[in-house]
C-alpha positions in Angstrom: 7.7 6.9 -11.3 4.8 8.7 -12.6 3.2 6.1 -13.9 3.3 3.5 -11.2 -0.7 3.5 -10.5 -1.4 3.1 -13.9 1.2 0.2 -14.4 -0.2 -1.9 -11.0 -4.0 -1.2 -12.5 -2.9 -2.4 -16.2 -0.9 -5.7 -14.5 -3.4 -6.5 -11.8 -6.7 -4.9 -12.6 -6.3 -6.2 -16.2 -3.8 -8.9 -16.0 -1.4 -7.1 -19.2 1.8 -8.4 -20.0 4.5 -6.3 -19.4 5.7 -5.6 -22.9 1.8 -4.6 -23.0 2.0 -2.0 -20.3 5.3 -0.9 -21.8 3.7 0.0 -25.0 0.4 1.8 -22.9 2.4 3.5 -20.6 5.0 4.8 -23.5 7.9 3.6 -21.2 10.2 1.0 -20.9 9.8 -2.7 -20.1 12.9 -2.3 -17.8 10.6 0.6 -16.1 7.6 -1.4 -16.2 9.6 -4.5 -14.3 11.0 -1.9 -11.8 7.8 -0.6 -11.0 6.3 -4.2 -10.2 9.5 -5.2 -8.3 9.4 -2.1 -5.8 5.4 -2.6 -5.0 6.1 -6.3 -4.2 8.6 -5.6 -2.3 6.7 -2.6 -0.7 3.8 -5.3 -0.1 1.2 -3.1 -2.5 -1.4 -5.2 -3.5 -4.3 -4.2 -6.2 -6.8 -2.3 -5.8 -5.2 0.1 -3.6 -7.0 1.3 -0.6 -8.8 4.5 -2.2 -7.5 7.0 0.4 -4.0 5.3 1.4 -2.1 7.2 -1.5 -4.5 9.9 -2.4 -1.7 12.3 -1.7 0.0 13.4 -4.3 3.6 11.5 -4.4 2.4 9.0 -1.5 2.9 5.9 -3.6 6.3 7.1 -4.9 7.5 7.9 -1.6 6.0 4.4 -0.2 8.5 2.8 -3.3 11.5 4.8 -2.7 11.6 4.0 1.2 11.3 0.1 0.3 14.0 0.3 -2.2 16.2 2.3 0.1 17.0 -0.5 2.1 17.8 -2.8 -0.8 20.3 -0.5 -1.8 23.4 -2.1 0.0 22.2 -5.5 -1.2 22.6 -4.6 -5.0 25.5 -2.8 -4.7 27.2 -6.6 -2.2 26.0 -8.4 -5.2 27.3 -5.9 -8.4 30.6 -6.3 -6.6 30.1 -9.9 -6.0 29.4 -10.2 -9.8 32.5 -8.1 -10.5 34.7 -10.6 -9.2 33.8 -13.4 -11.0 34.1 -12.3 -13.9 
C-alpha cells in the first residue's frame, strides 16, 4: 500500500485509467483496483485534506481499518461461491 496517494492523485487528480496507473505505479491492475475499492469504501475523496494523513502510514492505516470489517463479508460469500460450484 505504498503507493495509494499516488494512485487516488493519478485516478482523481488526472482522471487515468487504471491499466494507466498500473503501468505509472509499476504495480498491478489487481493492486491498483484494491487500492480504489478500500478509499471508497473508506469514504476518501480527492484532494485529500493536506494535513489529515500527513503522518507517515495514516492513509494505510485509515484503509486497513475499513477493510477490517469487510473481512467476514468476503470470506460469507467465498464460501457461498464454494458451494455452488
Amino acid at each position: 500500500m505504498r503507493k495509494v496517494k499516488e494512485v487516488l492523485r493519478l485516478r482523481f487528480g488526472l482522471g487515468l485509467l487504471q491499466n494507466q496507473i498500473a503501468r505509472s505505479c509499476s504495480i498491478s491492475q489487481s493492486s491498483v483496483r484494491r487500492y480504489l475499492e478500500k478509499a471508497a469504501a473508506a469514504g476518501l475523496t480527492w484532494p485529500l485534506p493536506e494535513d489529515a494523513y500527513a503522518e507517515p502510514g495514516s492513509l494505510t492505516r485509515t484503509l486497513i481499518k475499513c477493510d477490517e470489517g469487510d473481512r467476514d463479508s468476503t470470506r460469507i460469500h467465498r464460501r457461498a461461491h464454494k458451494r455452488t460450484h
